[in-house]
C-alpha positions in Angstrom: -12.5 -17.3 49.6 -9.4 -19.3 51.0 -6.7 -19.5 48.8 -6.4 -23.6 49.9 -7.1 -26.0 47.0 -7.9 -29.4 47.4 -8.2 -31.7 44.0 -11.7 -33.2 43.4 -11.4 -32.9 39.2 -14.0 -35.2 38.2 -16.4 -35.2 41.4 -19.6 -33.4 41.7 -20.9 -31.4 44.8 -24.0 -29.9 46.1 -24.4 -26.6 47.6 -27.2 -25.3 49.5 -27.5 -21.6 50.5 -25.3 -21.2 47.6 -26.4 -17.6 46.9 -24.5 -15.8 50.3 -22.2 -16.1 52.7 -20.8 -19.1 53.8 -22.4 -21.5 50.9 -21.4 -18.9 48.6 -17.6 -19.1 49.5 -18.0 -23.0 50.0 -19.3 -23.3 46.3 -16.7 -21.4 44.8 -14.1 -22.8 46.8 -15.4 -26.5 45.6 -15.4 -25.4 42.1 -11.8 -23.5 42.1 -10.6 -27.3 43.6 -11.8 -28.8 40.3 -15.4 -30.3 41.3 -18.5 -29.4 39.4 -20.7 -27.8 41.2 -25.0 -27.7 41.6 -25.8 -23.9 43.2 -29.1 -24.6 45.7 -30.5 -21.2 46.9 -33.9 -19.8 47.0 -33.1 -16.5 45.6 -32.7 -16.7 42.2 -31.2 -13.2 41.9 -28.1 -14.3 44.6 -27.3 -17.5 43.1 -27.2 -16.1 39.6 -24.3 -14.3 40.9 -22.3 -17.4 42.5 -22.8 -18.8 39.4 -21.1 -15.9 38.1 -18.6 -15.8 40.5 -17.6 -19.3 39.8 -17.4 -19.0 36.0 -15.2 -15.5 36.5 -12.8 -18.5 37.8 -12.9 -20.6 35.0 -15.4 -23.3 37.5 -18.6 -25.1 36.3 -21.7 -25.5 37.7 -25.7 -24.9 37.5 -28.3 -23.3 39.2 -31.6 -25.3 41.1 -34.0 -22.8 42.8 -35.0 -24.6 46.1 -37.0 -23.9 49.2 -35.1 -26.1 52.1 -38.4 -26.2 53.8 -40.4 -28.1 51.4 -39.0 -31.9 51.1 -40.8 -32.6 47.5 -39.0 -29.4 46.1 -35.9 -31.2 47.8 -36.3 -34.6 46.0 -36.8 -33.3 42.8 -34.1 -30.7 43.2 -31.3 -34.1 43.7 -33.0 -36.2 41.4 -32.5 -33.3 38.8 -28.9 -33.3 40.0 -28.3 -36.9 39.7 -29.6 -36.5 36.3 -27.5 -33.8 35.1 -24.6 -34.8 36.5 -24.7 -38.4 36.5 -23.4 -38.4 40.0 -23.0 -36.8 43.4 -19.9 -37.0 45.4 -19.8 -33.8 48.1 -22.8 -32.6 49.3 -22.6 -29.0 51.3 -25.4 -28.2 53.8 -25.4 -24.3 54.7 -28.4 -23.0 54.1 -29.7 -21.2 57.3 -31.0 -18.4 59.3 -31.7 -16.8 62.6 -34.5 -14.7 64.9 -32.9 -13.3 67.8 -35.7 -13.7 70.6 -35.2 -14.0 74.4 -36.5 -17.2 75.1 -39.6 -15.7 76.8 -40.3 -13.9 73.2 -39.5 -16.3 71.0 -43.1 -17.1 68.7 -43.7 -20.3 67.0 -43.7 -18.6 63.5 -39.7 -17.6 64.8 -39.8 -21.3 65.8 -40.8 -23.0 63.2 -38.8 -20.9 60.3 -35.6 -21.3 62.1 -36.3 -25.5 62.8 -37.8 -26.3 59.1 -34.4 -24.5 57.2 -31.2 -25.1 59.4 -32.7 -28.5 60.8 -35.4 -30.0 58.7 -33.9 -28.5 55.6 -30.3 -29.9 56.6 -31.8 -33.2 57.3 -34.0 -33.9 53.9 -30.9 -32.4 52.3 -28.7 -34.5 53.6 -31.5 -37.5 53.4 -31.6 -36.9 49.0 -27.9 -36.7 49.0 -27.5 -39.5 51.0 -30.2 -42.0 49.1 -27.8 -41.1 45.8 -24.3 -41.7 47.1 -25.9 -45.3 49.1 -26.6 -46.1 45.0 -23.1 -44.9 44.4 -21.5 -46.6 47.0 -19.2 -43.6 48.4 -19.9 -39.7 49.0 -19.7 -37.0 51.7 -21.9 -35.0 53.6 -20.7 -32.0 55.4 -23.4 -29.9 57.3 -22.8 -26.2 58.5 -23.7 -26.3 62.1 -22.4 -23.7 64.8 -20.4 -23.4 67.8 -24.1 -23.3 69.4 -24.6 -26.8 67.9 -22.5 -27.2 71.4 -23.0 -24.2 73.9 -25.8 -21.6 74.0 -26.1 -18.2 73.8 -28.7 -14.7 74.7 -31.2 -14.8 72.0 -30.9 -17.8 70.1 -33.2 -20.7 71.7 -34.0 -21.4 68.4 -31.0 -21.2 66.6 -29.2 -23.2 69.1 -31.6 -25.9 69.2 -31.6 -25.7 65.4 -27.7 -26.3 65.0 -27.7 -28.9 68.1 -30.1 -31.2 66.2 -28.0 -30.4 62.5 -25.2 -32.0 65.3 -26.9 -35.0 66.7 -28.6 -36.1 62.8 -25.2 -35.8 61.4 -23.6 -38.4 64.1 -26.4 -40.8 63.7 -26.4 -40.6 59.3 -22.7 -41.1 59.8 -23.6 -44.3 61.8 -26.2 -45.8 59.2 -24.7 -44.8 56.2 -20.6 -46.1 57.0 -21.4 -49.4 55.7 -22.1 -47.7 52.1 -18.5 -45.8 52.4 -20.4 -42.3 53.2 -18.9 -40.0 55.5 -21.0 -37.4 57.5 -20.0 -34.5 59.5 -20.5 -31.2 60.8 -18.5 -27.9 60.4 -19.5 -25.7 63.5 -18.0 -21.9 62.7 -18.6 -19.0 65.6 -19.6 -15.8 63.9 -18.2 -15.1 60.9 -17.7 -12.3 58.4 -20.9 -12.4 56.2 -24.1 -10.3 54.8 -25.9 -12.7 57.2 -24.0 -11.1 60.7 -22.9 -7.9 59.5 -26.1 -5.8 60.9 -25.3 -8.0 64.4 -22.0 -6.3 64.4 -23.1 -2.7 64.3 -24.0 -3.4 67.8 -20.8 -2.6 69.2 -21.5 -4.1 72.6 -22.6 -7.3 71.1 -19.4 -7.6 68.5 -16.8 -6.7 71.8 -18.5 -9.8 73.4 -18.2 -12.4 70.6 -14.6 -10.9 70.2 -13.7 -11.7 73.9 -15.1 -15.5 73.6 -13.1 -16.1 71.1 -9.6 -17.1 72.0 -8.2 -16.1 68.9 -9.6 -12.7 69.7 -11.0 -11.8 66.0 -14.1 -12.3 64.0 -14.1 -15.2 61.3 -13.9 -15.6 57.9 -15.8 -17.3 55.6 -12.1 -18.6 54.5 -11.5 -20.4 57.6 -14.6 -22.4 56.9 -14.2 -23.1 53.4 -10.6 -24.6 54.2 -12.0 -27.2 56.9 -15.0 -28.1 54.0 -12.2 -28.6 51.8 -10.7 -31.0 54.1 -13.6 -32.6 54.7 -14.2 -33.1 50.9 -11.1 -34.2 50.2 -9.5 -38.0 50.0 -7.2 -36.4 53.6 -10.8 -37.0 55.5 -11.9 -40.7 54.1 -11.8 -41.7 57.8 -13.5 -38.6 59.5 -17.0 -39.4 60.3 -19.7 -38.8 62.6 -17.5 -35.7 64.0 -18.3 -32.1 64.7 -15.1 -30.0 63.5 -14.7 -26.8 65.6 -14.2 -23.7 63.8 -14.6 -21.4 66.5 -11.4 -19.5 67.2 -11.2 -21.2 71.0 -14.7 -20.3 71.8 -16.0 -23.7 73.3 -12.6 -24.5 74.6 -12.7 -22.6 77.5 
């Protein structure tokens, strides 16, 4: 987790894929900055731990099991927040997954898993979220896209696709829902450090390529994409919208 903290005492935030990686460390990074914060994850077992994680630092927050792919679960799932809580002022988007399939292998059961959680799922999330904060008059939305939101790469027609259209919603929410003071925008990381890349990276070949895309010449961590969600959260970004922050160590750049 970054060591940045940000103040949001007294605002609420939303977390899905709460239970690992990057919506693990953007959860407790929210809830170390003073927000309380709803843990969205399918695995019970994984969130359970955040949650445990975040009390360890003293943190608040409560648990929703929720399936990204099914929009009902996703409605009730924010309407339970709102009710808890009484309000919803940051809502985190990270929930996602991959099948690495050459284009000419990819099947529609790959398909349609990766589209329905990092796109649909983002979307309807981002769709309760939103229909809350219009009542509210004010919020942010920050979705976890990808470097690929922008550029492709071998075995990820899906996943690219996936993150381009997390990209393109994100700029057109940001569009419809200025006039109610919401922000929208979309954190696009290269690889990172997490449970979710760490069998990638025992391919040594592969892990030497991603190294030598990336100006920087290192791996990420899921700290340098908490502090940029931070940012985002925070009063610093009230007039940063409709924008895809790159997180990529140089990657796209050149």
């Amino acid at each position: 987790m970054s060591n940045i903290t940000v103040d949001l005492k007294g605002q609420v935030a939303a977390v899905t894929g709460a239970g690992n990686g990057i919506g693990k460390a953007c959860a407790v990074a929210l809830a170390a900055s003073g927000a309380q914060v709803a843990l969205i994850d399918i695995s019970a077992q994984a969130v359970n731990q955040t949650q445990a994680e975040v009390a360890a630092r003293g943190g608040n927050s409560q648990v929703y099991i929720c399936d990204v792919r099914d929009v009902s679960a996703i409605n009730a799932t924010y309407q339970a927040i709102a009710e808890y809580f009484g309000q919803l002022d940051i809502a985190v988007n990270s929930a996602g997954v991959n099948v690495q399939q050459r284009g000419e292998d990819v099947t529609e059961e790959a398909w349609d898993k990766v589209l329905d959680i990092n796109a649909k799922g983002s979307f309807f999330c981002s769709q309760a979220a939103g229909r809350i904060m219009m009542k509210q008059n004010k919020g942010k939305i920050i979705n976890i896209g990808s470097a690929m939101s922008v550029v492709g790469y071998i075995k990820r027609s899906a996943y690219c696709a996936s993150k381009g259209a997390v990209a393109q919603f994100s700029k057109v929410l940001a569009g419809e829902w200025a006039p109610y003071n919401i922000t929208v925008n979309t954190v696009a990381p290269t690889f990172i450090n997490t449970p979710f890349t760490e069998p990638m990276f025992k391919d040594q070949a592969f892990k030497e390529d991603v190294q030598r895309r990336i100006l920087l010449n290192r791996i990420g961590e899921v700290s340098d994409v908490t502090g940029t969600v931070l940012y985002l959260a925070s009063d610093a970004a009230d007039f940063v919208t409709g924008s895809i922050v790159m997180v990529d160590g140089g990657w796209t750049a050149w």
